[in-house]
C-alpha positions as CSV (number, residue, x, y, z in Angstrom):
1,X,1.5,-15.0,12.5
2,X,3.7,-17.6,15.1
3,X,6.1,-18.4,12.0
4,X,6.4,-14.2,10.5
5,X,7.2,-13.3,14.0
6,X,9.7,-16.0,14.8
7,X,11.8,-15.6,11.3
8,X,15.4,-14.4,11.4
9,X,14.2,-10.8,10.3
10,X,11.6,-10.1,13.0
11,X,13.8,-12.1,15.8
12,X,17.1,-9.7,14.7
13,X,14.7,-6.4,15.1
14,X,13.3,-7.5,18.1
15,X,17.3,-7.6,19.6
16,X,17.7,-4.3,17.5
17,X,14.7,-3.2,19.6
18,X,15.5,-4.1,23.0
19,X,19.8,-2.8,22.6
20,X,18.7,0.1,21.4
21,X,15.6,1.3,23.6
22,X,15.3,-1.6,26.3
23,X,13.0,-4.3,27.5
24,X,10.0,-1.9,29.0
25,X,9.6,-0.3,25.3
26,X,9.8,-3.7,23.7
27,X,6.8,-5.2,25.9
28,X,5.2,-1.7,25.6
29,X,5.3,-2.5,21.7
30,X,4.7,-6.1,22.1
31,X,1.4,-5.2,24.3
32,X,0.2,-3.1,21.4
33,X,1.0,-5.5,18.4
34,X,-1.0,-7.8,20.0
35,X,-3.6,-5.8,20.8
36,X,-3.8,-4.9,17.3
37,X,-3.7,-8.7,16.0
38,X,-6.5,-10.3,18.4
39,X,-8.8,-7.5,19.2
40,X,-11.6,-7.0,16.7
41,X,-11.9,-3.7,16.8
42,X,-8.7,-3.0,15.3
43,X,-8.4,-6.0,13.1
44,X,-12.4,-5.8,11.9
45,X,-12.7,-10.0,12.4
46,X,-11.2,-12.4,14.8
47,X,-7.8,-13.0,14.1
48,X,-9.0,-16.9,13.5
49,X,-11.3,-15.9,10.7
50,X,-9.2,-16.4,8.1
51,X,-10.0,-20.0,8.8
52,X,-13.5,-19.5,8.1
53,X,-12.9,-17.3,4.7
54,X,-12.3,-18.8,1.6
55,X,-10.8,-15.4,0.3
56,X,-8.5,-14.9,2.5
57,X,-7.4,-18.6,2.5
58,X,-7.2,-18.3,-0.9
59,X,-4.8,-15.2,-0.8
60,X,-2.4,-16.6,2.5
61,X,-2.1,-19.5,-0.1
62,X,-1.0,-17.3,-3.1
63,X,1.3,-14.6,-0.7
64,X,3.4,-17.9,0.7
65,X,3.4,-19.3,-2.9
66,X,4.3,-16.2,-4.5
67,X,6.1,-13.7,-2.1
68,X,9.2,-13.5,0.1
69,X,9.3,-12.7,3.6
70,X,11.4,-9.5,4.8
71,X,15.0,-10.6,5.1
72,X,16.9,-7.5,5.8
73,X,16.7,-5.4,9.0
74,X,16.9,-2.0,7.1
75,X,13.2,-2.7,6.0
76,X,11.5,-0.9,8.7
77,X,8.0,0.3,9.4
78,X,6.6,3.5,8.3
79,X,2.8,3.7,9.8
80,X,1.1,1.1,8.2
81,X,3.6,-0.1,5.2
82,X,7.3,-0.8,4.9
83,X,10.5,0.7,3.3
84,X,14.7,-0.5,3.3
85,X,14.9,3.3,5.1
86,X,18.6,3.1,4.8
87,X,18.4,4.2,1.1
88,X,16.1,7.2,2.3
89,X,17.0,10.2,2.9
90,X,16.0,14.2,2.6
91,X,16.7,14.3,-0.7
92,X,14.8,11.1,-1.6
93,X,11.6,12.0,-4.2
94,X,8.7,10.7,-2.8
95,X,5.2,10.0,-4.7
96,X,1.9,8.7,-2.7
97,X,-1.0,8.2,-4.0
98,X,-4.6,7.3,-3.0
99,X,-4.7,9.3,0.7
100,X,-8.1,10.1,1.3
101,X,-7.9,11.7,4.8
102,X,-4.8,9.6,6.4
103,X,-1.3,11.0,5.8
104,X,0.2,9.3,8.5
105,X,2.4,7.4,6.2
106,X,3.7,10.7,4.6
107,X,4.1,12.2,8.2
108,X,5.8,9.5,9.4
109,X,8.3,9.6,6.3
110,X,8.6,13.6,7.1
111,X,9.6,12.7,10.4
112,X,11.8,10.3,10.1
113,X,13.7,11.5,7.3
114,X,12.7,15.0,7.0
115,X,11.9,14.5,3.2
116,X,9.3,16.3,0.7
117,X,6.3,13.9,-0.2
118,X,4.7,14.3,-3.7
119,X,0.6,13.4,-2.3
120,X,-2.6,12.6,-5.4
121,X,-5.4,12.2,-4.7
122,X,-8.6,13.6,-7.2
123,X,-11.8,12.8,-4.5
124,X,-13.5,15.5,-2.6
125,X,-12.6,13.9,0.8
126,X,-8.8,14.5,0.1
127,X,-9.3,17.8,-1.2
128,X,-11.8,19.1,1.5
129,X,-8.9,17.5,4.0
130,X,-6.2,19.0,2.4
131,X,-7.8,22.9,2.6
132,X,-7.7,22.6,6.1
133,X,-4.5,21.2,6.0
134,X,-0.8,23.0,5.6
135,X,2.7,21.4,5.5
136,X,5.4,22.6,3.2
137,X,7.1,19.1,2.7
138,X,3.5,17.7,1.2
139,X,3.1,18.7,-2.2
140,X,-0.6,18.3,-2.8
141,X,-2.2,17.7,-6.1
142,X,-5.9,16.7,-6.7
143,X,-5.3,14.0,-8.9
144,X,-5.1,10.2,-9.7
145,X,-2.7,7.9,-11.6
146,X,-4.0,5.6,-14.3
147,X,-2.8,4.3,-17.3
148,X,-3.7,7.3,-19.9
149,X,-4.3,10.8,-19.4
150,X,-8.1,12.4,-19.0
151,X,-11.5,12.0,-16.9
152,X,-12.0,8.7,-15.2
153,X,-15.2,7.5,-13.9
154,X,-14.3,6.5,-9.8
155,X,-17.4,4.9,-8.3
156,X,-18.0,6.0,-4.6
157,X,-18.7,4.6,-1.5
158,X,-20.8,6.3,1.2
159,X,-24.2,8.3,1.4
160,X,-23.3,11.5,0.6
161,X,-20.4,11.0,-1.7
162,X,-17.5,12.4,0.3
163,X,-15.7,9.4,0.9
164,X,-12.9,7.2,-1.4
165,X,-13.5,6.4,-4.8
166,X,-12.4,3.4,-7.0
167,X,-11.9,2.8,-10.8
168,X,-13.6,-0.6,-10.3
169,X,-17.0,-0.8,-10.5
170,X,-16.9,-4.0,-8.3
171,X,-14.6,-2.7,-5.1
172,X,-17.2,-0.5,-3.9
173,X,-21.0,-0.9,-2.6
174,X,-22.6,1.1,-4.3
175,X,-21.4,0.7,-8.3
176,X,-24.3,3.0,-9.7
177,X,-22.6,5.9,-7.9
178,X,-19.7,7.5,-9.4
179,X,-18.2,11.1,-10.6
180,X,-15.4,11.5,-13.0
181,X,-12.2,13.1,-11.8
182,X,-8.7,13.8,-14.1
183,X,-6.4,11.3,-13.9
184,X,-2.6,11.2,-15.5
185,X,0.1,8.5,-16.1
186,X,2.8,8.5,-13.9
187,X,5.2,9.6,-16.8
188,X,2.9,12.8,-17.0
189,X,3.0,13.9,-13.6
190,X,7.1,12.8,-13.5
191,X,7.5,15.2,-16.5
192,X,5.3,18.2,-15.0
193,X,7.7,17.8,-11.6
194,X,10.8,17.4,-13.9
195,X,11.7,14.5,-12.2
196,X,13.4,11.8,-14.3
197,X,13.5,9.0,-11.1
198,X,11.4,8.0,-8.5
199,X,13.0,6.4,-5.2
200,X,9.7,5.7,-3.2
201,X,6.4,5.0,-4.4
202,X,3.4,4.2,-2.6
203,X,0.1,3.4,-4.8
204,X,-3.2,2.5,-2.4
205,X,-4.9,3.1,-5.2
206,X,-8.4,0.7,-5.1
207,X,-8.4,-1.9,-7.4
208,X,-6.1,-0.4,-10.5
209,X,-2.5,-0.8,-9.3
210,X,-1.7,-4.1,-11.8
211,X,-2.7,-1.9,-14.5
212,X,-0.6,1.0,-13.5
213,X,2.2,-0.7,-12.4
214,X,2.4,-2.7,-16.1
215,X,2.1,1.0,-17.7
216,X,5.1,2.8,-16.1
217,X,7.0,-0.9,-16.1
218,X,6.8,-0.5,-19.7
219,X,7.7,3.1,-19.8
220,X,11.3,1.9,-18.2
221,X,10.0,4.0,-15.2
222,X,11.9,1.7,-12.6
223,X,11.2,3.1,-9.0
224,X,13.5,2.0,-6.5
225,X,11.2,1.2,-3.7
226,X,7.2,0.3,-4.1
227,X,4.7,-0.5,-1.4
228,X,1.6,-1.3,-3.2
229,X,-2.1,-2.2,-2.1
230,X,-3.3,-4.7,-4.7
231,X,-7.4,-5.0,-3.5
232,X,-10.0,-7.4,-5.4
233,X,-12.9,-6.8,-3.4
234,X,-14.2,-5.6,0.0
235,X,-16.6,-8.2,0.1
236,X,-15.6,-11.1,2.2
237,X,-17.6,-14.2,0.3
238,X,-16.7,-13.8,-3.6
239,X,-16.7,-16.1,-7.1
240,X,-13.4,-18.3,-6.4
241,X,-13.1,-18.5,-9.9
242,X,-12.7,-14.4,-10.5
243,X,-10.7,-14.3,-7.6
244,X,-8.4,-16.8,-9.0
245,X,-8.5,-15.1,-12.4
246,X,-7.3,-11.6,-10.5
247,X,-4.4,-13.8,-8.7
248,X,-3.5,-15.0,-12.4
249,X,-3.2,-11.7,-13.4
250,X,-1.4,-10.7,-10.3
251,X,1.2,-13.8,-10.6
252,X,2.4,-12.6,-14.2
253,X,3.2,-8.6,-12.8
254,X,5.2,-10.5,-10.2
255,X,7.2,-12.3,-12.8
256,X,7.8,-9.2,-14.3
257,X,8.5,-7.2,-11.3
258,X,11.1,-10.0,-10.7
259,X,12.0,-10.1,-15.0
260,X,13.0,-6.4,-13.8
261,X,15.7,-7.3,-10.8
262,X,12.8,-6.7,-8.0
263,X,12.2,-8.6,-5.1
264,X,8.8,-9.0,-4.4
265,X,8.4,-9.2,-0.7
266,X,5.1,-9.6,1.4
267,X,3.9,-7.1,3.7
268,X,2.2,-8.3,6.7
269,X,-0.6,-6.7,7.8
270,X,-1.7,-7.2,11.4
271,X,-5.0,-5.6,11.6
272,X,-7.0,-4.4,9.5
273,X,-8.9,-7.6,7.9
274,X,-5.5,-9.4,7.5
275,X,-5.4,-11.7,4.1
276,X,-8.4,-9.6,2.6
277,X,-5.8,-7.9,0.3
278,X,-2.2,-8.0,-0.7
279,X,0.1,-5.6,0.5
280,X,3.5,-5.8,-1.6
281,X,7.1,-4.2,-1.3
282,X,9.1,-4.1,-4.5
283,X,12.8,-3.8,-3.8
284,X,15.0,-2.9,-7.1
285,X,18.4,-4.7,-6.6
């Protein structure tokens, strides 16, 4: 944490911060970032567990290995991921998928940049929050992105089956539960929308994003920003061997992210099990 928060890019928004808005909102912010970092309840483990975890020591070694810190000050936060917003604007089409309940993200986006946000999402918890729910710059649609058209089995977490849903059998609990829901490649739902270019996509979608990613990669589907959830299990102990085997197959869709003129920055997460997944931002050149 000492060395993200003392690079160039953090040090130059933290001036940014203060110039603009003043010292009592920057130790207002600083109070709650740190908050979030060392208090359990937001961050679900001590913020020294990671030196007790093999996973996540396993994936801080692969994100410094691998990724690039945020070097540009235009790559600010929006709720819980990152975005350069200075190639944003109202205009900008917008695709998010994997929402269950929490729309912050999209708000935030609406907010910010008063922008239309193209949300998917095929589980009943999105689509029993989304009947009670009514903006007209979030274009709902109840389904999810995978690498071919049809049914796909999601197993589900949770008692009585109202809760997220993951393609892999391994990311949740409870892997003899599951309901089939329609699914479509991203080129599909593009075409429906007749939208020939995406300039943000956000995929938190449980387990399948390498998959998807390599599918609309090789459909020259280029999008110009990406912030990406790549998840191998929610368990903290697991078989070091699989887990290296994912990061293997995680390492080579860097190298073609990068093959494509991305840069493949690392998103820090503060809270939130920190190092129990990897959060990515793909920035096209």
């Amino acid at each position: 944490m000492i060395q993200i928060v003392f690079s160039k890019y953090w040090i130059r928004r933290i001036i940014y911060h203060i110039k603009k808005k003043g010292f009592l909102s920057f130790f207002k912010n600083l109070f709650f970032f740190l908050n979030r970092y060392f208090n359990p309840r937001y961050s679900g483990i001590t913020s020294f567990g990671i030196l007790f975890s093999n996973k996540r020591k396993i994936i801080k070694k692969f994100c410094k290995k691998n990724l690039v810190n945020f070097d540009d000050e235009n790559i600010k936060t929006f709720f819980n991921y990152y975005l350069n917003h200075s190639i944003i604007d109202q205009n900008s089409i917008i695709y998010s998928f994997g929402l269950a309940n929490n729309i912050n993200f999209e708000l935030d986006l609406i907010q910010k940049k008063k922008c239309k946000v193209f949300c998917y999402d095929p589980t009943e918890i999105s689509l029993n929050f989304f009947k009670k729910f009514n903006n007209p710059k979030i274009i709902f649609e109840p389904v999810g992105i995978y690498n071919y058209d049809g049914l796909i089995r999601f197993y589900l977490s949770g008692e009585d089956g109202d809760t997220s849903g993951s393609i892999c059998s391994h990311l949740k609990d409870n892997s003899q539960k599951y309901q089939e829901y329609p699914c479509k490649k991203l080129s599909s739902l593009m075409k429906s929308n007749n939208h020939s270019y995406i300039d943000v996509l956000k995929l938190d979608i449980e387990g399948v994003a390498i998959e998807v990613i390599n599918d609309f990669i090789s459909e020259n589907i280029f999008p110009t920003q990406i912030c990406v959830e790549f998840e191998y299990s929610e368990k903290m102990k697991v078989n070091e061997t699989d887990i290296n085997n994912w990061l293997s197959k995680l390492d080579k869709l860097l190298c073609l992210m990068r093959k494509n003129n991305y840069k493949c920055y690392h998103m820090p997460k503060f809270s939130n099990i920190p190092f129990n997944s990897i959060e990515v931002l793909f920035l096209k050149k």
